[in-house]
C-alpha positions as CSV (number, residue, x, y, z in Angstrom):
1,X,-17.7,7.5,-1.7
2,X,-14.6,8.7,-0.4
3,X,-13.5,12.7,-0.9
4,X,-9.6,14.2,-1.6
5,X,-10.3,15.0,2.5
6,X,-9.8,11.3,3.1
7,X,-6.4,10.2,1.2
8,X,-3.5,10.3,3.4
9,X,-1.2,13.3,3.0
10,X,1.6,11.2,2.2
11,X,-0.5,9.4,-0.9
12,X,-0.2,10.9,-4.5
13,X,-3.2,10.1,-6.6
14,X,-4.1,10.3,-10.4
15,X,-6.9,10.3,-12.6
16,X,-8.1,7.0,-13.1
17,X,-11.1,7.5,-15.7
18,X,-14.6,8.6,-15.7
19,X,-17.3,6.4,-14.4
20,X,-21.0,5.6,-14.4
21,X,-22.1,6.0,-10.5
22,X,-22.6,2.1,-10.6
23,X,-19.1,1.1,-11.9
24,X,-17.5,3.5,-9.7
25,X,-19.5,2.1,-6.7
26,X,-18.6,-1.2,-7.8
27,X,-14.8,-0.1,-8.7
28,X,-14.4,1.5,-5.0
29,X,-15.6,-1.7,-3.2
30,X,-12.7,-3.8,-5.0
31,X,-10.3,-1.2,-4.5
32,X,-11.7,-0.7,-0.4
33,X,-10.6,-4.9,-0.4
34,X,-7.5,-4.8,-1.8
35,X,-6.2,-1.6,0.4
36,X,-5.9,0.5,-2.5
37,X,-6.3,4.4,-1.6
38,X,-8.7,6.1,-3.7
39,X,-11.2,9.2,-4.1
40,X,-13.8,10.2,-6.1
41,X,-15.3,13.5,-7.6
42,X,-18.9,13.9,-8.2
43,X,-20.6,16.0,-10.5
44,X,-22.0,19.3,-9.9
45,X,-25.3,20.5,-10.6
46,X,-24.1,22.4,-13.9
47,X,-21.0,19.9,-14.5
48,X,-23.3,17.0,-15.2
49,X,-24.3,18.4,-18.2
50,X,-21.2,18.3,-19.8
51,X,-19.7,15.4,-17.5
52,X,-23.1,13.7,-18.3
53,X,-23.1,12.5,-14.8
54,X,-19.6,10.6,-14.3
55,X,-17.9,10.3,-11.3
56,X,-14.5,11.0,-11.6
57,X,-12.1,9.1,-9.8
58,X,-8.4,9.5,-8.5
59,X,-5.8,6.6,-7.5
60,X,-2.7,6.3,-5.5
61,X,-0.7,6.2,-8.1
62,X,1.7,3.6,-6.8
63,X,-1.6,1.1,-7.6
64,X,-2.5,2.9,-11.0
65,X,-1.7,-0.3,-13.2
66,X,-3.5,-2.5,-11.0
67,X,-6.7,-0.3,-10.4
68,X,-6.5,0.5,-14.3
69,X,-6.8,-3.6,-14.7
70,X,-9.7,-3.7,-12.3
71,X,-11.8,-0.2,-13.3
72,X,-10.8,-1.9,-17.0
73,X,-13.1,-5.0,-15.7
74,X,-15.5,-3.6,-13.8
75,X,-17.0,-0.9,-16.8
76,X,-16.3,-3.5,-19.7
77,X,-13.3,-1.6,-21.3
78,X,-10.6,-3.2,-23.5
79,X,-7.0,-1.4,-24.1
């Protein structure tokens, strides 16, 4: 998955959510299709304990409603 080294330095991302690794493996392939920049954070060794093992990931924001409409999908979540 994709680290804050890789987003362009013109892009500005946001916090998307907190994800199961599946979902945000699944979530970053979608988003990989449809050209929509995006990163993740894993958990530290420590931080999973309170994280309970979530990846974290961040969005260009220019994309956030529709990568909120696909991550949405993806994990099962109604808003």
């Amino acid at each position: 998955m994709p680290g804050m080294g890789d987003v362009p330095p013109e892009v500005r991302t946001v916090h998307l959510g907190a994800f199961t690794p599946e979902h945000a493996e699944t979530i970053g392939r979608e988003f990989d299709e449809l050209g929509i920049v995006w990163w993740t954070k894993q958990p530290g060794f420590l931080s999973r304990i309170w994280e309970f093992g979530a990846v974290q990931i961040f969005v260009d924001r220019a994309e956030l409603e529709r990568a909120l409409a696909i991550a949405d999908r993806v994990a099962g979540r109604d808003r």
